[in-house]
C-alpha positions in Angstrom: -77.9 82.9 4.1 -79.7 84.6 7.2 -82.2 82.3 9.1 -85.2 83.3 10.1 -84.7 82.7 13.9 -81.1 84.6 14.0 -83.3 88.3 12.4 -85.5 87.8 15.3 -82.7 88.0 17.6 -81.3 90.7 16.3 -84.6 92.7 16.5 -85.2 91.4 19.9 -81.8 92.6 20.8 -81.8 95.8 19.0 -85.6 96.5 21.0 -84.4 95.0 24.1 -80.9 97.0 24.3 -79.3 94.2 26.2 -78.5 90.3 25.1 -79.8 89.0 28.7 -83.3 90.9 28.0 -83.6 89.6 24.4 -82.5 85.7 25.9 -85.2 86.6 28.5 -87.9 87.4 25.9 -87.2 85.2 23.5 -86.7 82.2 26.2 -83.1 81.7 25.2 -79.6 81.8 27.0 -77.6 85.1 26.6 -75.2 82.3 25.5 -77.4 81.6 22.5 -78.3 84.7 21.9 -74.3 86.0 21.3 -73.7 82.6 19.1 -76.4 83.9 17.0 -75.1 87.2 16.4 -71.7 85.9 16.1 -73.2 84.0 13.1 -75.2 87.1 11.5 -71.9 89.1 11.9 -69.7 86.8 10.5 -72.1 87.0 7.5 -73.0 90.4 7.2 -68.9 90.6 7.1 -68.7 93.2 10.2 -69.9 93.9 14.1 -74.0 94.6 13.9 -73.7 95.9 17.6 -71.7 98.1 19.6 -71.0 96.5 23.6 -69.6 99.2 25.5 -70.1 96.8 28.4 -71.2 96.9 31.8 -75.1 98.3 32.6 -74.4 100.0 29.1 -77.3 99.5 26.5 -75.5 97.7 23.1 -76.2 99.9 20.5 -76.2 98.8 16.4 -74.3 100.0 14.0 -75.1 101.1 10.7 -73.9 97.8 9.1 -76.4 96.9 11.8 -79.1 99.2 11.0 -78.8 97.6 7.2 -79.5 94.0 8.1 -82.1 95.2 11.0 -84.2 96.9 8.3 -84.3 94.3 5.9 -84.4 91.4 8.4 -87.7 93.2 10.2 -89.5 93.2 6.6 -87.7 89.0 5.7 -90.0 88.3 9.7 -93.1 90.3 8.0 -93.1 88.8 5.0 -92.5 85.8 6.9 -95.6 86.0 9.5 -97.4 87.0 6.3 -96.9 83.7 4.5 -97.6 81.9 7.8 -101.3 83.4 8.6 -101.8 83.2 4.9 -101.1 79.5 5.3 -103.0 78.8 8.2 -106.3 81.4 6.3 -105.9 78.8 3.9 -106.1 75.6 5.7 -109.2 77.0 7.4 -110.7 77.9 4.0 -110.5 81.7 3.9 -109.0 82.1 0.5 -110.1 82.6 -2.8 -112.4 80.7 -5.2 -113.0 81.4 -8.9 -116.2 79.8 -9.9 -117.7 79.5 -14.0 -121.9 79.3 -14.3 -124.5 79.8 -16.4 -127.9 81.7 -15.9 -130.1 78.8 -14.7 -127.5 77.9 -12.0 -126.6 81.6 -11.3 -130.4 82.1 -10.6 -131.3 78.8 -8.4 -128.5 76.7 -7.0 -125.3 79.4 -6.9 -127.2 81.3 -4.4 -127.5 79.3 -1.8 -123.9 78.0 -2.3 -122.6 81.4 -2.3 -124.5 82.3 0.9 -123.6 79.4 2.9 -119.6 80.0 1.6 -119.4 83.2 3.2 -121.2 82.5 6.2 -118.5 79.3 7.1 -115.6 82.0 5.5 -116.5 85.3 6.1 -113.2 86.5 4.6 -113.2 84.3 1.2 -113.1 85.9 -1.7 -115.6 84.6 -4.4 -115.0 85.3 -8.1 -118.2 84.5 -10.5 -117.8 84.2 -14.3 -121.1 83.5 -16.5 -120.8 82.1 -19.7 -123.2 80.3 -22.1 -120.7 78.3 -23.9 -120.5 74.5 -25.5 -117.1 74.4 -25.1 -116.3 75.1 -21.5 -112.9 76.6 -20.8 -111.6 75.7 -17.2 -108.5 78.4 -17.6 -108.2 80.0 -14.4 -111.0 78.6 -12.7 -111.7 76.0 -9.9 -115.0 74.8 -10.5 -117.7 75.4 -13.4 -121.1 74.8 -13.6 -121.8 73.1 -17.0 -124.9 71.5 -18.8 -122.7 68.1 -19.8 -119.7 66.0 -19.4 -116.9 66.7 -21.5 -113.2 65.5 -22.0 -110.8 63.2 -20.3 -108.8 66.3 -18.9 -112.0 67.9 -16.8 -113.4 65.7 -14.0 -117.1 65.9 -13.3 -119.9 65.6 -10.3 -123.4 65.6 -11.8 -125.4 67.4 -9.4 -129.4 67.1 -11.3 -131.6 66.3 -14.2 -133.5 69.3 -14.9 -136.4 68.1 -17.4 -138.0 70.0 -20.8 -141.6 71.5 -20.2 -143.4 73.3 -22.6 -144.1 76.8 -21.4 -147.5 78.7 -22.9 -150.1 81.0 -21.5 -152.5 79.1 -19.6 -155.4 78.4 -21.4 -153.4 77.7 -24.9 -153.5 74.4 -24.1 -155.0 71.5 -22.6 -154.0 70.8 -19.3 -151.7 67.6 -18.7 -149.6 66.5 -20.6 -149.2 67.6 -24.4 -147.5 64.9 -26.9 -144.7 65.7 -28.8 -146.3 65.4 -32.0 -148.3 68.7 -30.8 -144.7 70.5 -31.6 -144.2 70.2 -35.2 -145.0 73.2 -36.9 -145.8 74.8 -34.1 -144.1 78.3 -33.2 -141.6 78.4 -30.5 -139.6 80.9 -29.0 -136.3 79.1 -27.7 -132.7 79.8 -26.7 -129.9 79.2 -28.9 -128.7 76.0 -30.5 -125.9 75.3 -28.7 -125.4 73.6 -25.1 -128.2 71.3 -24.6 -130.9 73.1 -27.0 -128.9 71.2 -29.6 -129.6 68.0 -28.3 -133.2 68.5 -27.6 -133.7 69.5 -31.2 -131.9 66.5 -32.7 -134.2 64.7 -30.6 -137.2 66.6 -32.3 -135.5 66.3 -35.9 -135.0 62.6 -35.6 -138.4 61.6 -34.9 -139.7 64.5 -37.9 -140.8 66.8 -35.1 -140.0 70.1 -36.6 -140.9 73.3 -34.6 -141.2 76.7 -36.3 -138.6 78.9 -34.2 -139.6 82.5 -34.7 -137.3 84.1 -31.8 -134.1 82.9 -30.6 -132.7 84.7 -27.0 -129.9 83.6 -24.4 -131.8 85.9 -21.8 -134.6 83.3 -19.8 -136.5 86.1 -19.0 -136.8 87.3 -22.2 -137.6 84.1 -23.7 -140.4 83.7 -20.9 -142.0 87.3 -21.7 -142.2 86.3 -25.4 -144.1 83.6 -24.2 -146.7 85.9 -21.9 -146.5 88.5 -25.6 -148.2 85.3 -27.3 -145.1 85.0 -30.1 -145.1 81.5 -29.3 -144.4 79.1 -26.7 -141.3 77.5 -25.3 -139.4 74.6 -24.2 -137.2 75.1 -21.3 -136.0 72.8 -18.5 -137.7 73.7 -15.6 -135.6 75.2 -13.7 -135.6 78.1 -16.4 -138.9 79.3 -14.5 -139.9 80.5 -11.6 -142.4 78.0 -9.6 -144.8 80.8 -8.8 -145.2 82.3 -12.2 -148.9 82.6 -12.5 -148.7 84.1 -16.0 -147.5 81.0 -17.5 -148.4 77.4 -17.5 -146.3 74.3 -17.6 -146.9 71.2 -19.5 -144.9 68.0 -19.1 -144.2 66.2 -22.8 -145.3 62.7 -23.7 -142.5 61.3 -24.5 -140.6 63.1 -22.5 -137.4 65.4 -24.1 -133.6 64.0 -23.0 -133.3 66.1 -19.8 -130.9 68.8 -19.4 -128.3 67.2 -16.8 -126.1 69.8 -15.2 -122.7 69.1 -13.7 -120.0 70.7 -11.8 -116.6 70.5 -13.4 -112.4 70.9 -12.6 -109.7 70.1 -13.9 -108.9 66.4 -14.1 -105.8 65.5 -10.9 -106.4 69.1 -9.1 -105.9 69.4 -5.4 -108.8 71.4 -3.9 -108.4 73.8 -1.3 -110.7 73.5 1.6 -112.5 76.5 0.0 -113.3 74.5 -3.1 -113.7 71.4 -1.5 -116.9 73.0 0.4 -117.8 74.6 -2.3 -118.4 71.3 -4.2 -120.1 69.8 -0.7 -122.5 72.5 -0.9 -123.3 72.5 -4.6 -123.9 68.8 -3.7 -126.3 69.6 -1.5 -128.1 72.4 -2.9 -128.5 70.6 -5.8 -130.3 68.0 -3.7 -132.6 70.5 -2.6 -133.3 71.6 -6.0 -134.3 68.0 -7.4 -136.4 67.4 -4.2 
């Protein structure tokens, strides 16, 4: 096998045209410097330099050449892994990331900006999904709106509570009871994630809502509700705080509250990059509940 340290002495001594300037620049003795030759040669199988002696520069031969060539790109790839290593430690790699609109619209933001400005040379990978099964394949972290199995590990980073979103003026102002639902017409997202939950919550107590328009899209959920097709529940993070076209009513009793969690793979080692990443979430999330 050829070592590392015996290819750099062969380039240095191949650059350097002399054993006692390679020794010099590599801070070795020209006695060192011939042993390790002696060992590349005897592997190679044949001399790797020409010593004509005297003030005479050495000069390679093409077996040399061979194993020169290929050793320079071994010490690339080499100082390649080695600043790849060290980008690593210091968090500039990459980090593949799942969400879902509500995060990807509030928190991610602010987790995304303060990523790149602590690792300016990270590279961030987003993937939005609206799913009830979340799929972890391939990614570090997920934003999700529950916990799940035994195999993921979770952080729960906020309760984001139901309000019911109309025009203002459609209702009262304060709170509305949840009796005020049933039969009432509702725009709403689909029935998966936590809708599902928040409408067996309604069906159980024999709260039944008359859902005229279904949507993934929060915005167009919200503009149904400024067209007057109905009204909506939506955790609150689903609207903007300084929408003056809608109004915002808490619910008496209150609905089960969406909590949403950040998620990996259960027994993962993080790299520094996803190990921030899940600080910041922390915090952002923090800034988002106060």
């Amino acid at each position: 096998m050829y070592e590392l340290r015996h290819l750099a002495t062969l380039a240095a001594v191949a650059d350097e045209g002399s054993f006692g300037r390679a020794a010099s620049r590599l801070g070795y003795t020209q006695s060192s410097v011939s042993q390790q030759i002696a060992v590349l040669e005897k592997t190679a199988g044949g001399p790797l330099f020409d010593r004509p002696g005297g003030p005479k520069p050495v000069r390679i031969t093409p077996l040399g050449a061979v194993v020169l060539r290929h050793g320079r790109e071994l010490l690339r790839r080499a100082d390649d892994m080695r600043d790849g290593i060290e980008r690593f430690r210091a968090g500039d790699s990459r980090i593949d990331i799942g969400t879902f609109q509500t995060v990807s619209n509030t928190l991610l933001p602010q987790v995304i900006r303060e990523l790149r400005d602590a690792h300016p040379g990270c590279d961030i990978r987003l993937f939005e999904e609206e799913t009830d099964d979340p799929d972890l394949t391939g990614l570090d972290l997920m934003f999700f709106d529950g916990r799940t199995g035994d195999s993921i590990e979770d952080l729960k980073l906020l309760d984001d509570p139901y309000v019911l979103v109309a025009r203002p003026g459609d209702f009262p102002a304060g709170p509305i009871p949840l009796e005020k639902l049933d039969g009432l017409p509702l725009v709403a997202h689909p029935a998966i994630c936590h809708q599902a939950v928040v409408e067996d919550f309604l069906n159980a107590r024999g709260i039944h809502p008359q859902f005229v328009f279904r949507t993934e899209g929060n915005e167009a959920l919200l503009a149904m509700v400024r067209a007057g097709l109905g009204a909506a529940l939506a955790p609150r993070l689903a609207v903007l705080r300084d929408d003056e076209s809608l109004a915002l009513h808490e619910l008496t009793p209150e609905l089960p509250p969406r909590e949403i969690f950040l998620l990996w793979q259960a027994g993962r080692t993080h790299s520094p990059l996803a190990a921030h990443a899940i600080e910041l979430a922390r915090r952002a999330a923090a800034d988002l509940a106060g």
